[in-house]
C-alpha positions in Angstrom: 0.0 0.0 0.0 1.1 3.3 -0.9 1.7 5.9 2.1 1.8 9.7 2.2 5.2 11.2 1.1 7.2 12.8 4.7 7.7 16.1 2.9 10.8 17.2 4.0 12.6 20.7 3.7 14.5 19.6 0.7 12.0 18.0 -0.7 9.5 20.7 -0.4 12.2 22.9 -2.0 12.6 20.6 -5.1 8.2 20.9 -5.4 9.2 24.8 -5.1 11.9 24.8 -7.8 10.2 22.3 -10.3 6.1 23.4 -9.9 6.0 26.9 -8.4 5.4 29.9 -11.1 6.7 33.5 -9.4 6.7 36.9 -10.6 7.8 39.7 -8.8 4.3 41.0 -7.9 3.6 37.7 -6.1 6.9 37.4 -4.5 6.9 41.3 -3.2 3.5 40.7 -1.5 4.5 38.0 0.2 7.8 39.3 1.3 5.9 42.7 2.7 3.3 40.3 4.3 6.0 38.0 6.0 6.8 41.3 7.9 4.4 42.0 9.7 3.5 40.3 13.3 2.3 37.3 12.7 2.5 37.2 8.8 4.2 34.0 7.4 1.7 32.0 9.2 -1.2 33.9 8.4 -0.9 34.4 4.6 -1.4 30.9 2.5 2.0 29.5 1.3 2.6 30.2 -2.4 2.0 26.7 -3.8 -1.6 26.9 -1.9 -2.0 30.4 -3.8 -1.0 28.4 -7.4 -3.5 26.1 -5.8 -6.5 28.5 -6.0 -5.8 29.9 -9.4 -5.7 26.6 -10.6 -9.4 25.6 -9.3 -10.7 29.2 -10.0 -10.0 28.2 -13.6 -10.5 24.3 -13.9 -13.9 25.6 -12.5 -14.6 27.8 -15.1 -15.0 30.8 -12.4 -16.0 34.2 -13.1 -17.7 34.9 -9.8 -15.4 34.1 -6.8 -15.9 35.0 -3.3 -13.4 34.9 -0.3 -14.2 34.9 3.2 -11.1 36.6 4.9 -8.8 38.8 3.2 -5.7 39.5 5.4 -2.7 41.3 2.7 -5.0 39.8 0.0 -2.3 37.6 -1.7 -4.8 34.4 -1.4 -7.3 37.3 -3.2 -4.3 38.6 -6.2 -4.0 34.8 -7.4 -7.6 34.0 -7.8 -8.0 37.7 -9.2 -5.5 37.2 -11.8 -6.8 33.5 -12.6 -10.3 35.0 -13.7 -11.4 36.2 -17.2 -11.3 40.3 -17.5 -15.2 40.2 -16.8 -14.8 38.4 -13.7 -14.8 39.8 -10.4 -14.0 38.6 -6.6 -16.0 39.6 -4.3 -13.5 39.2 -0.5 -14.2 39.7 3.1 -12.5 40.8 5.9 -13.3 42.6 9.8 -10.9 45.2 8.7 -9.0 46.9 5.7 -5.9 47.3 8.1 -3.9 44.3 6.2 -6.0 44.4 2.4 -4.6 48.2 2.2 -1.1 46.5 1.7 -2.1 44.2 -0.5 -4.3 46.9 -3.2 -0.7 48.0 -4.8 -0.1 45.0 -5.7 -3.5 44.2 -7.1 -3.5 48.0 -9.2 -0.2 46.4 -10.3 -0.8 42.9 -11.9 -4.5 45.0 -13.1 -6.6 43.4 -11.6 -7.9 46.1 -8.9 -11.0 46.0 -11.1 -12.0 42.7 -10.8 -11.9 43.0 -6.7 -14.8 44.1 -4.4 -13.4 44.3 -0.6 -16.4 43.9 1.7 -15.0 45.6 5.6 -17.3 44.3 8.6 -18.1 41.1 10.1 -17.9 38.3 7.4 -21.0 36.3 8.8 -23.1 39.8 8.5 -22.0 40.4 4.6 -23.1 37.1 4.0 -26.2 37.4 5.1 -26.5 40.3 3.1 -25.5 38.6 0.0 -28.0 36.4 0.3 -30.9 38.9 1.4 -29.6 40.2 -2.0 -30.7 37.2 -4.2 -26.6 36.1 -4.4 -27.8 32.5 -4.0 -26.4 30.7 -6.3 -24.5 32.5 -8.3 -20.6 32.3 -7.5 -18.6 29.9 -8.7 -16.2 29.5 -6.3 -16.0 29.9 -2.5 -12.5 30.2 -0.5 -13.2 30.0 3.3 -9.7 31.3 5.2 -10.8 33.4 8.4 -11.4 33.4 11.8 -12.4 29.2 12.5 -14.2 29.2 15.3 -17.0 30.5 12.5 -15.7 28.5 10.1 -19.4 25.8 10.1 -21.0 29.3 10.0 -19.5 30.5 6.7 -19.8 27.3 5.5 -23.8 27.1 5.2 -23.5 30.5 3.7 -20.9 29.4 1.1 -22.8 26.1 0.4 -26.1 28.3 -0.3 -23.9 30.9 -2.2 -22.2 28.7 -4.6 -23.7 27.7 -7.6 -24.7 24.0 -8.9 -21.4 22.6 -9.7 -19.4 25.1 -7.9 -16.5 24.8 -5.8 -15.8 25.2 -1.8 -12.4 25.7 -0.6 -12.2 25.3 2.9 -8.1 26.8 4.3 -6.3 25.1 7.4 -9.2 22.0 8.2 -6.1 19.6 9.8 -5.2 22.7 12.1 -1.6 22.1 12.9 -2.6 18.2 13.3 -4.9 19.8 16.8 -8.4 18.1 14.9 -6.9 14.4 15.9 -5.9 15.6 19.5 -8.4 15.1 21.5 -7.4 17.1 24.2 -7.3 20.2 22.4 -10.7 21.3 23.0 -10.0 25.4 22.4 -13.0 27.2 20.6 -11.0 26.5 17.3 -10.5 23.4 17.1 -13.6 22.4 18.2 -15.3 24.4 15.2 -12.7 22.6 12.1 -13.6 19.3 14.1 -17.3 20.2 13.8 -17.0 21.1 10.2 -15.1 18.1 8.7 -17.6 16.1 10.3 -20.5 18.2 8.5 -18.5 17.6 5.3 -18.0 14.2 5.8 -21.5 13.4 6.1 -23.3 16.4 3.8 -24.8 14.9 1.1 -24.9 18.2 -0.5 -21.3 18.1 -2.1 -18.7 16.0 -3.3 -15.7 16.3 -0.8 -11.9 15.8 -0.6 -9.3 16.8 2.2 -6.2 17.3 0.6 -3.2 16.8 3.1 -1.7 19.8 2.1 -0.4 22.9 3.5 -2.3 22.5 7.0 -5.3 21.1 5.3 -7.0 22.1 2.7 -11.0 21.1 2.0 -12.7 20.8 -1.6 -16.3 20.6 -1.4 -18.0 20.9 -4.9 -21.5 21.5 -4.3 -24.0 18.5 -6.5 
């Protein structure tokens, strides 16, 4: 039986040098972002960003919307993976972080094609589906606060269209979701969720070991 790769730093460099496509724009985000308090382990790794374009355009999407922003590099990839009509709609509590990450967007041109929604991410859901936005994107990236994570999840799942796609970040959470001691707010939320996912009938699902887990959920 085959097992799981030990991905090792050298390894994980040779995925780097042989898959991973980098411009400057992408690179200089990243590098401002890894500055700031708590940065490298906030932003999604680069291959996870390559990840999300990828999806955005196996899926055909034109409508994408993204439930926590931070620097907006997660936001840039899927941006620049969409067709010139297309447009991202992304969330976030604050537009402390997303302000760093707009320069970069203005530069790869795609400023144009994002809508950053400030306030609490559970509220602007519920107003884009008061708004008759059920249904109509075509891809949903869930990477924000978890303890709300089965929360945005019902919203995504009624947001998305037939066929669409639900990307759920960080669903292994450092490895705490099989620990069960850890019983933090957090943990117990991702634990909830995979168990939702596991069982909804709704979508087709997949938990790529990857990065610190990363959930497809593509809704039937």
């Amino acid at each position: 039986m085959a097992h799981q790769t030990e991905m090792t730093p050298r390894l994980l460099d040779y995925v780097r040098n042989t898959s991973l496509r980098d411009d400057d724009i992408l690179s200089g985000l990243r590098e401002e972002t890894s500055e700031l308090p708590g940065g490298e382990s906030l932003q999604v790794m680069a291959e996870e960003g390559q990840l999300l374009a990828l999806l955005a355009q196996l899926s055909g999407a034109r409508s994408v919307l993204e439930v926590g922003t931070f620097t907006g590099y997660s936001t840039l990839c899927m941006a620049r993976a969409l067709p010139p009509e297309g447009r991202i709609v992304t969330c976030d509590i604050t537009d402390r972080w997303a302000d760093i990450g707009v320069p970069y967007w203005k530069r790869a041109g795609v400023r144009d094609r994002i809508e950053l929604r400030v306030g609490d991410a559970t509220e602007t859901l519920s107003e884009l589906v008061d708004k008759g936005e059920e249904n109509r994107f075509d891809m949903v990236f869930i990477d924000a606060d978890k303890k709300n994570y089965p929360v945005y999840y019902e919203h995504a799942v009624s947001l998305v269209r037939s066929g669409g796609l639900v990307v759920v970040d960080n669903t292994l959470l450092s490895g705490r979701v099989a620990d069960e001691g850890a019983q933090d707010p957090d943990t117990v939320a991702i634990r909830e969720l995979n168990a939702t996912l596991h069982g909804d009938e709704r979508v087709d699902v997949s938990l790529l070991t990857m990065a610190d887990g990363i959930t497809l959920a593509r809704k039937r």
